[in-house]
Backbone of each chain as ProteinMPNN parsed JSONL, in Angstrom:
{"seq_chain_A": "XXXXXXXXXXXXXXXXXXXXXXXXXXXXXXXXXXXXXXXXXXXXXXXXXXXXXXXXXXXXXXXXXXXXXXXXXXXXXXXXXXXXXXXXXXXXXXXXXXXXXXXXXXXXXXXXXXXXXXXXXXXXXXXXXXXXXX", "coords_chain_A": {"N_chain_A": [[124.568, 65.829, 110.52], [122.468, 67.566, 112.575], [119.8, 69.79, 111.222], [118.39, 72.991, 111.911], [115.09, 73.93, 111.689], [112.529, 75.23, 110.749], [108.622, 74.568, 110.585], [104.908, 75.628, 109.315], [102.215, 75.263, 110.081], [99.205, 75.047, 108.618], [96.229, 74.432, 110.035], [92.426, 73.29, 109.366], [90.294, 74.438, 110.698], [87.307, 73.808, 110.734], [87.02, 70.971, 109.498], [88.465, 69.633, 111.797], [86.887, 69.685, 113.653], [87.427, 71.391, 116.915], [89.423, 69.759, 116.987], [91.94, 70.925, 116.556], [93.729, 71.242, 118.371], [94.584, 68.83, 119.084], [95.632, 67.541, 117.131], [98.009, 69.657, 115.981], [99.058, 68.264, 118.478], [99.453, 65.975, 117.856], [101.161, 66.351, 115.72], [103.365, 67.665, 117.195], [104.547, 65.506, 118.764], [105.125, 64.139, 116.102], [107.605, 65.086, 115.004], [109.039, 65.341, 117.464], [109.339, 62.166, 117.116], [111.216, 62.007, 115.013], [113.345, 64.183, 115.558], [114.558, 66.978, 117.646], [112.086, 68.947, 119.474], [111.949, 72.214, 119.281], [110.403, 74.515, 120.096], [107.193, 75.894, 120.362], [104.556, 77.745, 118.518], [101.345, 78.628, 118.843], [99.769, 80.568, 117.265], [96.874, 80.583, 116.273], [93.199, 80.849, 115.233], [92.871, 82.537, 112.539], [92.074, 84.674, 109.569], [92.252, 83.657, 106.492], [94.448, 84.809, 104.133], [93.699, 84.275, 101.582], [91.538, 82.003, 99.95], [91.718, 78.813, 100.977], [91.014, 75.609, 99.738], [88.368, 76.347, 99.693], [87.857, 77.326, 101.883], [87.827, 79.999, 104.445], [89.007, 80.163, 107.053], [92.159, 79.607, 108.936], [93.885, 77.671, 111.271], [96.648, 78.671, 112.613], [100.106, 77.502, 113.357], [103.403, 77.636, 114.315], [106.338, 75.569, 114.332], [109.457, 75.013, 116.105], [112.222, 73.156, 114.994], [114.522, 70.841, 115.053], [116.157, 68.516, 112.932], [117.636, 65.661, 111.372], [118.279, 66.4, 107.797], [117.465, 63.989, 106.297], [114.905, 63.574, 107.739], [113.078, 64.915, 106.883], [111.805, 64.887, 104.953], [109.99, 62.713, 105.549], [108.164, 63.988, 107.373], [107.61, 65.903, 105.496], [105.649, 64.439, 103.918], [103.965, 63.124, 105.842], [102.317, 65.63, 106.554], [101.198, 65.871, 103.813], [99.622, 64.281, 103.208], [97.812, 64.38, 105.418], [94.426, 65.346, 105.613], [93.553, 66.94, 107.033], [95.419, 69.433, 107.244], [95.83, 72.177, 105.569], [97.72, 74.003, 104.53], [101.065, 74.043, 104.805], [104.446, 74.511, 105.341], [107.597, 74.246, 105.348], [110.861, 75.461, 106.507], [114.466, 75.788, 106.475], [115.833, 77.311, 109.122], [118.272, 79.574, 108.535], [120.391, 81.36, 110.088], [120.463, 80.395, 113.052], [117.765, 80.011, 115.953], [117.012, 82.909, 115.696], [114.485, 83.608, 114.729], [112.764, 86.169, 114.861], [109.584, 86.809, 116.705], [106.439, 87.874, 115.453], [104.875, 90.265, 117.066], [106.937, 91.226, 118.172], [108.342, 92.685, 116.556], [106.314, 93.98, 115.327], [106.166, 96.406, 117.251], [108.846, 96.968, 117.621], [109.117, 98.011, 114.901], [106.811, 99.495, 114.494], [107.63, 102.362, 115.636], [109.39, 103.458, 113.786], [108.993, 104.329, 111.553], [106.351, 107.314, 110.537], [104.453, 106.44, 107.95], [104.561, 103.758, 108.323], [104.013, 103.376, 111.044], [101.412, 103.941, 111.358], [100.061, 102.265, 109.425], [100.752, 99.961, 111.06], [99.357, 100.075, 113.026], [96.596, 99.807, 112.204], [96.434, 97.386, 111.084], [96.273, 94.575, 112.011], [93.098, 94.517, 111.754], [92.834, 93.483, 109.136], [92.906, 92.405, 105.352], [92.194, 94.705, 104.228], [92.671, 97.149, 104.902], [95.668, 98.43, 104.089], [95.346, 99.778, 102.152], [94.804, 102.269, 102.55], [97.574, 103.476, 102.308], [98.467, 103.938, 100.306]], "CA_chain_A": [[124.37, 66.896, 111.503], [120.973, 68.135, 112.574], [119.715, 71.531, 111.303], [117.3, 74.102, 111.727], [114.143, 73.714, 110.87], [110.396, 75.647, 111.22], [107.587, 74.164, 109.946], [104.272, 76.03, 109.877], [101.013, 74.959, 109.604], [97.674, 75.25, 109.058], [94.828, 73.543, 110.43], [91.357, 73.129, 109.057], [89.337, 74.753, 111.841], [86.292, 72.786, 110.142], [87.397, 69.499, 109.392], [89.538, 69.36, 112.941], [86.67, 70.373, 114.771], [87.638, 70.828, 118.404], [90.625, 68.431, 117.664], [92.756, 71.399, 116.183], [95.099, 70.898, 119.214], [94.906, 67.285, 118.673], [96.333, 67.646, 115.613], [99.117, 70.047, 116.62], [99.723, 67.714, 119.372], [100.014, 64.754, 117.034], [102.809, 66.567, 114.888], [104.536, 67.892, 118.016], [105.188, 63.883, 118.498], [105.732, 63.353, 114.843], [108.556, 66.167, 115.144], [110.007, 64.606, 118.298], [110.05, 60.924, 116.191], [112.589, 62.541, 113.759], [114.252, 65.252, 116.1], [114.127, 67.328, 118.898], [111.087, 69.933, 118.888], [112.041, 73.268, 120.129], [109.161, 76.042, 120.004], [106.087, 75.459, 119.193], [103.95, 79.196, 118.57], [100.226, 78.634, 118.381], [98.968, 81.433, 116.757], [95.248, 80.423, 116.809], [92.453, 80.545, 114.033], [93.059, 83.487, 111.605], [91.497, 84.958, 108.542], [93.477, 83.631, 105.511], [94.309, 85.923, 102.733], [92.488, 83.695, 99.961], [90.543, 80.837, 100.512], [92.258, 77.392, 100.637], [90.114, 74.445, 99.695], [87.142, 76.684, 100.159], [87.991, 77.856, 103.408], [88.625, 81.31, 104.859], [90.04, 80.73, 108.298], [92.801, 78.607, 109.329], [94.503, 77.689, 112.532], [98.475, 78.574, 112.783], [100.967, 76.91, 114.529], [104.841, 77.32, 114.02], [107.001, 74.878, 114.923], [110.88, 75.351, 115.511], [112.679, 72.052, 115.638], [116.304, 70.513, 114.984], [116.295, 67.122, 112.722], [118.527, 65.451, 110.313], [117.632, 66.378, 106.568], [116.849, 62.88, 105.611], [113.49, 63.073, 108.448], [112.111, 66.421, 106.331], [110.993, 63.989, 103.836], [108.698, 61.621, 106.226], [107.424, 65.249, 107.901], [106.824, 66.371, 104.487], [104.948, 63.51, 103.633], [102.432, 63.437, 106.481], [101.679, 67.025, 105.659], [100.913, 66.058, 102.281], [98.491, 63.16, 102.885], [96.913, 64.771, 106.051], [93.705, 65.894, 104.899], [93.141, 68.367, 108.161], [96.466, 70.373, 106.77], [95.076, 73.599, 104.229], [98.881, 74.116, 103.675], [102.584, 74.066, 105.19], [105.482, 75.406, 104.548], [108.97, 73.824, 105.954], [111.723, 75.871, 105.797], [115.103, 75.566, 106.757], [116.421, 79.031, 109.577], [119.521, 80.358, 108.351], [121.025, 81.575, 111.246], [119.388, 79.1, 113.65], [116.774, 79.856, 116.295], [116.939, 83.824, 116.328], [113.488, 84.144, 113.906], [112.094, 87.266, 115.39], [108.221, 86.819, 116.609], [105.826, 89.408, 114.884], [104.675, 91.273, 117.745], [108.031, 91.997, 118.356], [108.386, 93.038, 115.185], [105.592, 95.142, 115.214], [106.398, 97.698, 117.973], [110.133, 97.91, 116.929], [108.844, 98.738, 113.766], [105.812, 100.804, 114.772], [107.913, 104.037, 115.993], [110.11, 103.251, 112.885], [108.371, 106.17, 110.368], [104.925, 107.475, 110.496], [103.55, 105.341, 107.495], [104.537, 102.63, 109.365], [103.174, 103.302, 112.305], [100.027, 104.25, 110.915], [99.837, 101.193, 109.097], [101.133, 98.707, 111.566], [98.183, 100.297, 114.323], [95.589, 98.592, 111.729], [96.942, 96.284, 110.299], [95.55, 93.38, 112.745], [92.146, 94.214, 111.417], [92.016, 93.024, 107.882], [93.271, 92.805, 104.202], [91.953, 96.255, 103.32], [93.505, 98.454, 105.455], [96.299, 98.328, 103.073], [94.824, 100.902, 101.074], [95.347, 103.885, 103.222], [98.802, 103.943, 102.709], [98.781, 103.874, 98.754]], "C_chain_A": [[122.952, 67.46, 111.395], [120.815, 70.018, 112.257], [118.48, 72.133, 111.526], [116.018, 74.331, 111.018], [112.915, 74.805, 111.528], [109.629, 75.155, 110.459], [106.477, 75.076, 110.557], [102.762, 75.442, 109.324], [100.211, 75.348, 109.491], [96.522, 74.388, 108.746], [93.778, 74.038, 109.994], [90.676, 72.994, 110.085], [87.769, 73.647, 111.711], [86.442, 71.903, 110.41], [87.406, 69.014, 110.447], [89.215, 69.754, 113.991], [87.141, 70.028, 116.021], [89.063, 70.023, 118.469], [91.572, 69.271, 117.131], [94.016, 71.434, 117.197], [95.531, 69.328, 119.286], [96.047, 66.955, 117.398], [97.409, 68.259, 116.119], [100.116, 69.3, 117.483], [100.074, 66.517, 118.622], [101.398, 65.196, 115.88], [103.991, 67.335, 115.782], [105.165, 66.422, 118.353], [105.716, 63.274, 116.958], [107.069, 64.264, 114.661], [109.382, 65.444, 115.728], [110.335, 63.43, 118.024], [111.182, 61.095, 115.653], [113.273, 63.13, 114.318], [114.333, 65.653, 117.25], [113.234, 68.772, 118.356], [111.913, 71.144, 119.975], [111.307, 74.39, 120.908], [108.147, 75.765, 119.758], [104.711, 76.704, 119.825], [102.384, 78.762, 117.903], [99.491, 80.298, 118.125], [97.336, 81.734, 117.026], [94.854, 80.68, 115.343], [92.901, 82.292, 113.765], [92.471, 83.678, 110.328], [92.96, 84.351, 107.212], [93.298, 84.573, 104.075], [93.644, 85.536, 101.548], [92.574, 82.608, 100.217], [91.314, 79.753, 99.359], [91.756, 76.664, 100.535], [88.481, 75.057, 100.428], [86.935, 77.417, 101.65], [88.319, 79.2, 103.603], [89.59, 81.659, 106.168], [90.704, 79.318, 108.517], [93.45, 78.962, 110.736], [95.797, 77.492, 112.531], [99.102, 78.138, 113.306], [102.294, 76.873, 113.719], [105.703, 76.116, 115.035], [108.405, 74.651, 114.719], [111.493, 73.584, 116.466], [113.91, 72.063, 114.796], [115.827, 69.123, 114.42], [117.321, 67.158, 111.412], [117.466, 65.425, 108.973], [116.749, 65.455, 106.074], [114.661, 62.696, 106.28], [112.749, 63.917, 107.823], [111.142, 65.893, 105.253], [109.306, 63.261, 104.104], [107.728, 62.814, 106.85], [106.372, 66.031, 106.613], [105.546, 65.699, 104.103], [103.57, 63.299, 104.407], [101.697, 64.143, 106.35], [100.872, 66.744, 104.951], [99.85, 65.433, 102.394], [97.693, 63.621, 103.826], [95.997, 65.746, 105.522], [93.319, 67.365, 105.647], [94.153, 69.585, 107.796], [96.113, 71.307, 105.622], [96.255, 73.691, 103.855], [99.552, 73.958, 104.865], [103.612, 74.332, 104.916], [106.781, 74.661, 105.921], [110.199, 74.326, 105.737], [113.101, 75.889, 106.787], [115.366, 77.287, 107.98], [117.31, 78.717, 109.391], [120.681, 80.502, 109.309], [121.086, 80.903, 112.5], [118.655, 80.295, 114.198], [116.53, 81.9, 116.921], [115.616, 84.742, 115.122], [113.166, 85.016, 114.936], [110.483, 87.196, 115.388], [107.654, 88.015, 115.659], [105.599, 90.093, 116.004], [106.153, 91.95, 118.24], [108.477, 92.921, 117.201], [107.407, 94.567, 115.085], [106.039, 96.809, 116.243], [107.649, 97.47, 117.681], [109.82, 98.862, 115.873], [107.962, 100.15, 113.326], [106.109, 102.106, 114.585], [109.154, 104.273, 114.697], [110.108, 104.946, 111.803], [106.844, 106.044, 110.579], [104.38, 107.046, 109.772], [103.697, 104.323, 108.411], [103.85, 102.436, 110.335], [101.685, 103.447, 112.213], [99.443, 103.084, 110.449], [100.024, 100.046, 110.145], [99.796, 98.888, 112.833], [97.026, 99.519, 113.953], [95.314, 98.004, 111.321], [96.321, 94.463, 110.197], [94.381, 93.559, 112.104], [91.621, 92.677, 110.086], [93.074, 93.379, 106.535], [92.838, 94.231, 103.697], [92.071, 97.648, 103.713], [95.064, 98.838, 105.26], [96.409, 99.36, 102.564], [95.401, 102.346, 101.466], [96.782, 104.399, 102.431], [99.261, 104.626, 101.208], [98.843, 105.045, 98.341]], "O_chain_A": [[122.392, 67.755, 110.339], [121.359, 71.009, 112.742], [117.477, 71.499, 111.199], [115.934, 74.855, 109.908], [112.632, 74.97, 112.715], [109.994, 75.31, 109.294], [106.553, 75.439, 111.731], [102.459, 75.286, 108.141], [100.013, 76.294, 110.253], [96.056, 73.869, 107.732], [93.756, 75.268, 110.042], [90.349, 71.902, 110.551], [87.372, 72.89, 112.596], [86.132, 71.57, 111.554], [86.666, 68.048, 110.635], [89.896, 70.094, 114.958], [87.314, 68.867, 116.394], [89.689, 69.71, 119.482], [92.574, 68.566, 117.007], [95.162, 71.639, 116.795], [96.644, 68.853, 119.511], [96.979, 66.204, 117.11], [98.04, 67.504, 116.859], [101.342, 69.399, 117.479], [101.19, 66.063, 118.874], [102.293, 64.484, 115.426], [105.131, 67.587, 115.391], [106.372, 66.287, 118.155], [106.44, 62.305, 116.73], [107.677, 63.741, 113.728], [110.312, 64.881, 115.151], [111.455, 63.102, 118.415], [112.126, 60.326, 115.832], [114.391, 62.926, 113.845], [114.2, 64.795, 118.123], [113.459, 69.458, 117.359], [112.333, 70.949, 121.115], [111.564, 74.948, 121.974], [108.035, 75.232, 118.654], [104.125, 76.703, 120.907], [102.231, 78.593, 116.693], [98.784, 80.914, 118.923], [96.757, 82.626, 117.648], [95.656, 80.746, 114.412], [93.184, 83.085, 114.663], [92.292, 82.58, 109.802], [94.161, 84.618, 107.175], [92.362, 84.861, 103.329], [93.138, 86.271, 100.7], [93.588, 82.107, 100.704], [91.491, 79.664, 98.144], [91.581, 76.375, 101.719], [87.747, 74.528, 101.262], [85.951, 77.892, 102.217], [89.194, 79.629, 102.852], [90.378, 82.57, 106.422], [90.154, 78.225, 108.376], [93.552, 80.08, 111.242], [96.251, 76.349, 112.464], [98.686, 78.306, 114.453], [102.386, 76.246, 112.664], [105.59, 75.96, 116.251], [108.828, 74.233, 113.641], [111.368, 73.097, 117.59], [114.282, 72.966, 114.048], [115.143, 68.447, 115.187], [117.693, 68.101, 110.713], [116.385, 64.843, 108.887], [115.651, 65.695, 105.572], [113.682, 62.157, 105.764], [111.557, 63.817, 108.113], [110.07, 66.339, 104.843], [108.23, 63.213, 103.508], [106.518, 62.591, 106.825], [105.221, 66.468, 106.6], [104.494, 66.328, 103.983], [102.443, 63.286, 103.913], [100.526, 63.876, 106.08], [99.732, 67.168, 105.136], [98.911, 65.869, 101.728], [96.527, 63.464, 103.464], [96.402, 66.803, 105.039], [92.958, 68.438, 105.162], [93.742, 70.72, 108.036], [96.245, 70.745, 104.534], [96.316, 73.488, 102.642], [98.934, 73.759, 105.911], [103.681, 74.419, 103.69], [106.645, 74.689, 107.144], [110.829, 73.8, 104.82], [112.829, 76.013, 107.981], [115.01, 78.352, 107.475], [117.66, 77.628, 109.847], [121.722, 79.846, 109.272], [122.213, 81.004, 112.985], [118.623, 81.361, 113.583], [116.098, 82.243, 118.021], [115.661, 85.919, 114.764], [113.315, 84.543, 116.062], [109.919, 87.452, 114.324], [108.357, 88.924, 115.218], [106.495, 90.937, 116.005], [106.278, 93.115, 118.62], [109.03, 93.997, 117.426], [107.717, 95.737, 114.862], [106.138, 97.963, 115.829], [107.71, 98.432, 116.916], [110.086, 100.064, 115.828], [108.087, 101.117, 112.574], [105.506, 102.916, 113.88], [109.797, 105.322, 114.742], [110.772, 105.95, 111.546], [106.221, 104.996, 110.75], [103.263, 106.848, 110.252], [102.84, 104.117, 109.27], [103.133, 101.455, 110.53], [100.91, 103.019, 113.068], [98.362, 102.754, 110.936], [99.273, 99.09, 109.954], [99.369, 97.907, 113.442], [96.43, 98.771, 114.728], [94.155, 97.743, 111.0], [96.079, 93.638, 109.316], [94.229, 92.49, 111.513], [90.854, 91.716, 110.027], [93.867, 94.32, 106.554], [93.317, 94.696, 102.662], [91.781, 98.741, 103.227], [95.663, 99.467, 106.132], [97.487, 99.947, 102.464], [96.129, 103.168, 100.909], [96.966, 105.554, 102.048], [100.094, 105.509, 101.005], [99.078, 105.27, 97.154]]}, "seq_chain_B": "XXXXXXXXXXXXXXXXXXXXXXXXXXXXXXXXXXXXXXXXXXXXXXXXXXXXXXXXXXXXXXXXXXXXXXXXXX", "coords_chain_B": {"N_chain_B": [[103.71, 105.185, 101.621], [107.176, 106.494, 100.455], [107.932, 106.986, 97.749], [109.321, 107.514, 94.422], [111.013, 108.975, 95.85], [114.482, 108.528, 96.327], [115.65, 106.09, 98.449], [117.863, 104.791, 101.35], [118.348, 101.61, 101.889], [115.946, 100.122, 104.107], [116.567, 98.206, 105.748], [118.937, 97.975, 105.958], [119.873, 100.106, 107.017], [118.513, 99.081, 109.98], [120.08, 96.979, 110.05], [119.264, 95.002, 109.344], [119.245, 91.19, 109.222], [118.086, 88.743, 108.489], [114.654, 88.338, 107.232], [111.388, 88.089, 108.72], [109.331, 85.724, 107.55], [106.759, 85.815, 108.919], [106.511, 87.955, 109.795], [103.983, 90.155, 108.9], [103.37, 92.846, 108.95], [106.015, 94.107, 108.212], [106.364, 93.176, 105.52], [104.216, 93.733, 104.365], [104.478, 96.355, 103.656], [105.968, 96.669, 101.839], [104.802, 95.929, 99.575], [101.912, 96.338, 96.505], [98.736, 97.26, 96.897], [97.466, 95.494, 95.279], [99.09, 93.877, 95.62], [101.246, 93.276, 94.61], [105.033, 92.985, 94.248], [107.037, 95.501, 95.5], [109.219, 97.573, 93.259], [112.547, 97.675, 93.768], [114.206, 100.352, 92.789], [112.084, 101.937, 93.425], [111.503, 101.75, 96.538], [114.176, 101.47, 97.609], [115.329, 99.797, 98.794], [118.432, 97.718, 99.177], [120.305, 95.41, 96.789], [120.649, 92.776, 98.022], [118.796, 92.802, 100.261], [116.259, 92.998, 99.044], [116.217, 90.558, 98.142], [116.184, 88.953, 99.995], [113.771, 89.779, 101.298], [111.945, 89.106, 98.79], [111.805, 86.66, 99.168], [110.599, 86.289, 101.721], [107.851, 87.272, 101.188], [107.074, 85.477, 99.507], [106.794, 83.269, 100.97], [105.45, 84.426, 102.872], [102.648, 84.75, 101.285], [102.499, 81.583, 100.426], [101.622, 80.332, 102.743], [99.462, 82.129, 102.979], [98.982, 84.513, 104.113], [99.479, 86.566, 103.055], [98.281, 87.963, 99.98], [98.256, 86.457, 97.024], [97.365, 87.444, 94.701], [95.595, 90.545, 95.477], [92.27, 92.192, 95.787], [91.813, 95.075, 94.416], [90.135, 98.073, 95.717], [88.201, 100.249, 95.057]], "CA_chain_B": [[105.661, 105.291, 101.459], [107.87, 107.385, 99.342], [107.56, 106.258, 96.096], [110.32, 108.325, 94.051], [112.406, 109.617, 96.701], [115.927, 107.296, 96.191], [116.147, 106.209, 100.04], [118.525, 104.118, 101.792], [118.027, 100.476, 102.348], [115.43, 100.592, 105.314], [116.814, 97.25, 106.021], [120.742, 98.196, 106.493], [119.433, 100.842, 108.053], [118.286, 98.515, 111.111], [120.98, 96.015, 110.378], [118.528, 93.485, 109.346], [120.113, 90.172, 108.633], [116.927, 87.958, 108.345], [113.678, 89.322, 107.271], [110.688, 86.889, 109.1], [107.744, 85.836, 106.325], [105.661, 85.907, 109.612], [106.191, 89.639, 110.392], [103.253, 90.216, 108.086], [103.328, 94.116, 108.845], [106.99, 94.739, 107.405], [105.838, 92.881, 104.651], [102.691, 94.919, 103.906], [104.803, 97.977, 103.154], [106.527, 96.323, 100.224], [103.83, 95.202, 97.945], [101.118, 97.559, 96.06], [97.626, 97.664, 97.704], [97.327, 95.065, 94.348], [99.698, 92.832, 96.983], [102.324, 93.129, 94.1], [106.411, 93.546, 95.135], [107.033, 96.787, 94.641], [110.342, 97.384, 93.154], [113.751, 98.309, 94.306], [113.909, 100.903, 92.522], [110.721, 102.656, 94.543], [111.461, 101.638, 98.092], [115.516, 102.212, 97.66], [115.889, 98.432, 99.521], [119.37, 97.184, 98.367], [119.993, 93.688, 96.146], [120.799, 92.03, 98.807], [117.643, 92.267, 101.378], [115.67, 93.375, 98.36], [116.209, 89.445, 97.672], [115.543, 88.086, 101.233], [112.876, 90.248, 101.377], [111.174, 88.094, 97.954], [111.816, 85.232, 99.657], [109.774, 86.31, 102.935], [106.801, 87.861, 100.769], [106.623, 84.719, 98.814], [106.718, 82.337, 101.56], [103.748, 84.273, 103.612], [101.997, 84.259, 100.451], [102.311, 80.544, 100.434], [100.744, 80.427, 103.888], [98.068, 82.622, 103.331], [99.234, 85.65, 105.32], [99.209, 87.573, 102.009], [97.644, 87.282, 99.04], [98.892, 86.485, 95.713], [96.396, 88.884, 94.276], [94.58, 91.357, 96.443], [91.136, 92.61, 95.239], [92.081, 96.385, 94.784], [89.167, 98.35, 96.16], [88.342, 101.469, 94.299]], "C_chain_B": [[106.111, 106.301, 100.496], [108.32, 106.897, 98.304], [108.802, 107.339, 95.54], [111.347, 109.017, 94.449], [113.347, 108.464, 96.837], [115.805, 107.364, 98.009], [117.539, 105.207, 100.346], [117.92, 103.059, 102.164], [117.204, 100.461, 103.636], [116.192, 99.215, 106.355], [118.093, 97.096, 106.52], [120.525, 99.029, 106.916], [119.787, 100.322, 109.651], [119.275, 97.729, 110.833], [120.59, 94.337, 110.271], [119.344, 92.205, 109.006], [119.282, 89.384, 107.895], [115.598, 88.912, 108.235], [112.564, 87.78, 107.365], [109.015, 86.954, 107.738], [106.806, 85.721, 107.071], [105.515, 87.504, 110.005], [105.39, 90.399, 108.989], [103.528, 91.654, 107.968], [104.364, 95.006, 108.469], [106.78, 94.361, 106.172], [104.763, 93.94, 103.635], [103.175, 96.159, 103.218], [105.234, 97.815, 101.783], [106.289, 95.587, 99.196], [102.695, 95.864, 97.884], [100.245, 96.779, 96.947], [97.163, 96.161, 96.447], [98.097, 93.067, 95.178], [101.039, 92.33, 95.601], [104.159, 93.406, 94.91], [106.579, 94.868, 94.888], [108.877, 96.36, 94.519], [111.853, 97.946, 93.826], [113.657, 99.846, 94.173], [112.933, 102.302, 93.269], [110.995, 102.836, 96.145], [112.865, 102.18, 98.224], [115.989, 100.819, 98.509], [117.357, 97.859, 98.425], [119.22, 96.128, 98.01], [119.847, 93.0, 97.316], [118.975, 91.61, 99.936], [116.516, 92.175, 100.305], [115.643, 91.353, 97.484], [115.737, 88.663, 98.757], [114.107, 88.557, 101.428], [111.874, 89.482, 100.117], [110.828, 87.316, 98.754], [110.821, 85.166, 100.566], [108.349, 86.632, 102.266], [106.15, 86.383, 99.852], [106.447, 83.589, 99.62], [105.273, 83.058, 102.217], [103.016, 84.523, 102.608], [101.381, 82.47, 100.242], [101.604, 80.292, 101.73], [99.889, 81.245, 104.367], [98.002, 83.508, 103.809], [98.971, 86.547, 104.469], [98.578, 87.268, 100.802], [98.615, 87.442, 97.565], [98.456, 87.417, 94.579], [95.551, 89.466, 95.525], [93.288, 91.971, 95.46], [91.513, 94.334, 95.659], [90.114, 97.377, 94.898], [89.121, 100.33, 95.636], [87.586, 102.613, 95.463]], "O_chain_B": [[105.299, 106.888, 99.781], [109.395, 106.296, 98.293], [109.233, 108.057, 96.443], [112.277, 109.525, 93.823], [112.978, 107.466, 97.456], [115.857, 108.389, 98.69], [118.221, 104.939, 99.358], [116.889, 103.245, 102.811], [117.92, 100.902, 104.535], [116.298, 99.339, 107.575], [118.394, 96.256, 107.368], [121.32, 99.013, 107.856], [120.697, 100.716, 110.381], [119.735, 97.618, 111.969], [121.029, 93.253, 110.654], [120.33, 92.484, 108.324], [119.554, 89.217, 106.706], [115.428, 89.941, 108.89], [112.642, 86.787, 106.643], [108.183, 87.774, 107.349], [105.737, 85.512, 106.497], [104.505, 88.059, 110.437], [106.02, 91.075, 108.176], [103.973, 91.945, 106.857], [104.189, 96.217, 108.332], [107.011, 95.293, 105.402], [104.769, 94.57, 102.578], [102.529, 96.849, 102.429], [104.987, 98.544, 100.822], [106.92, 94.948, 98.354], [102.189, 96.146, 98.97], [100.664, 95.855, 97.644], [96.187, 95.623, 96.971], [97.765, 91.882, 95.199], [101.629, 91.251, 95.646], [104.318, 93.966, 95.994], [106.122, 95.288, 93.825], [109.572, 95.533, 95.111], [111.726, 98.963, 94.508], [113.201, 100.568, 95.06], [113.335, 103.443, 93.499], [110.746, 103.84, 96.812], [112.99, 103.235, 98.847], [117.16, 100.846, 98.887], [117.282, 97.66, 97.212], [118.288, 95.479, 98.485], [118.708, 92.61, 97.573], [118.362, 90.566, 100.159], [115.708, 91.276, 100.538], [115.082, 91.104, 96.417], [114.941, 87.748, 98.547], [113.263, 87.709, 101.72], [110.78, 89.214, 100.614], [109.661, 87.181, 99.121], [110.06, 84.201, 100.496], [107.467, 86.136, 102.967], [104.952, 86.267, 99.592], [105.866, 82.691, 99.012], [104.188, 82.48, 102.145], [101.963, 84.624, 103.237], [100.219, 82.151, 99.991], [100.519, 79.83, 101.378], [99.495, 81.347, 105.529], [96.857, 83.748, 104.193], [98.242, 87.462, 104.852], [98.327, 86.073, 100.65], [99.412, 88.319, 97.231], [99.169, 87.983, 93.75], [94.97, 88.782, 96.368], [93.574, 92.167, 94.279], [91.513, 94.789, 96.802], [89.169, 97.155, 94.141], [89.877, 101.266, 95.895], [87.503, 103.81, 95.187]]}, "name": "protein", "num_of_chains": 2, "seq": "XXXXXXXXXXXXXXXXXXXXXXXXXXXXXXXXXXXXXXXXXXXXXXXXXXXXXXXXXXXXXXXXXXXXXXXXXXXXXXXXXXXXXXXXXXXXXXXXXXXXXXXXXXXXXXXXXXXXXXXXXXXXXXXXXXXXXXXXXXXXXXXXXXXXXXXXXXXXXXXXXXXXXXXXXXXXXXXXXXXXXXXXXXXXXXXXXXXXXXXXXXXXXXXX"}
């Protein structure tokens, strides 16, 4: 039986110049080999919290798909050897396909309590607007 | 946050079931400025989410969303 899967990536803005949707688009087909793809949330280039192979920004992309366990292996595997990949993370959803985006996230949460909200207004900037709240 | 005040789970509160390791900004609240967890204890999060909640802090750690150490800024 097929289950629940997200995989998320990140692309090596560098490396992958220009072809960072190339790439994406080559593991939305390596997805649909093994399964059926469901979602697929491009984020875009982002600051990463500590520098992966020298790097500071990577390019996000989630991807919510449905395959049988045994294909998580051959998915894993490309990952691993693709050199354009800074990291990945494959993890099974729970419940299935009711992950909650962040921006949704954020304004529920926003009017939640006043740290919160205070924090979640500048949050988008940067690692060091953190501090405030301490 | 309220550091010493015993609260109620903020998490059974809302009825959370799932807590996402992409919603970076619920995250943020429950690890020091150091980008440590903070503990139960402190926040008042019960075992239960207070365990899903690891899970989500340690996965966007692994993807870079957070850091495993933060450079605390004096």
């Amino acid at each position: 039986m097929p289950k629940d899967y997200e995989m998320t990536l990140i692309v090596d803005t560098q490396l992958a110049e220009g072809s960072v949707d190339e790439t994406v688009t080559r593991y939305e087909g390596l997805i649909g080999e093994h399964g059926t793809l469901v979602n697929v949330d491009r984020l875009g280039s982002r600051k990463l919290a500590y520098d992966i192979r020298k790097r500071q920004q990577g390019d996000y992309s989630f991807f919510q798909f449905q395959a049988e366990p045994a294909a998580i292996s051959e998915i894993d595997r490309a990952c691993h050897l693709d050199e354009t990949i800074l990291r990945y993370l494959i993890i099974t959803v729970p419940h299935g396909f009711e992950v909650k985006q962040p921006d949704a996230d954020a304004t529920d949460e926003a009017g939640a309590d006043e740290a919160g909200a205070v924090e979640a207004d500048s949050d988008d900037t940067d690692d060091d607007t953190e501090e405030d709240s301490e | 946050m309220n550091r010493g005040r015993v609260k109620v789970c903020r998490f059974c509160e809302d009825k959370v079931v799932t807590i996402d390791y992409k919603s970076e900004r619920i995250l943020r609240r429950f690890v020091t400025e150091r980008g440590k967890i903070i503990p139960r204890r402190m926040t008042g999060t019960c075992a239960r989410h207070q365990r899903v909640l690891m899970r989500a802090i340690k996965r966007a750690r692994h993807i870079a969303l957070m850091p495993y150490v933060a450079d605390a800024v004096k």
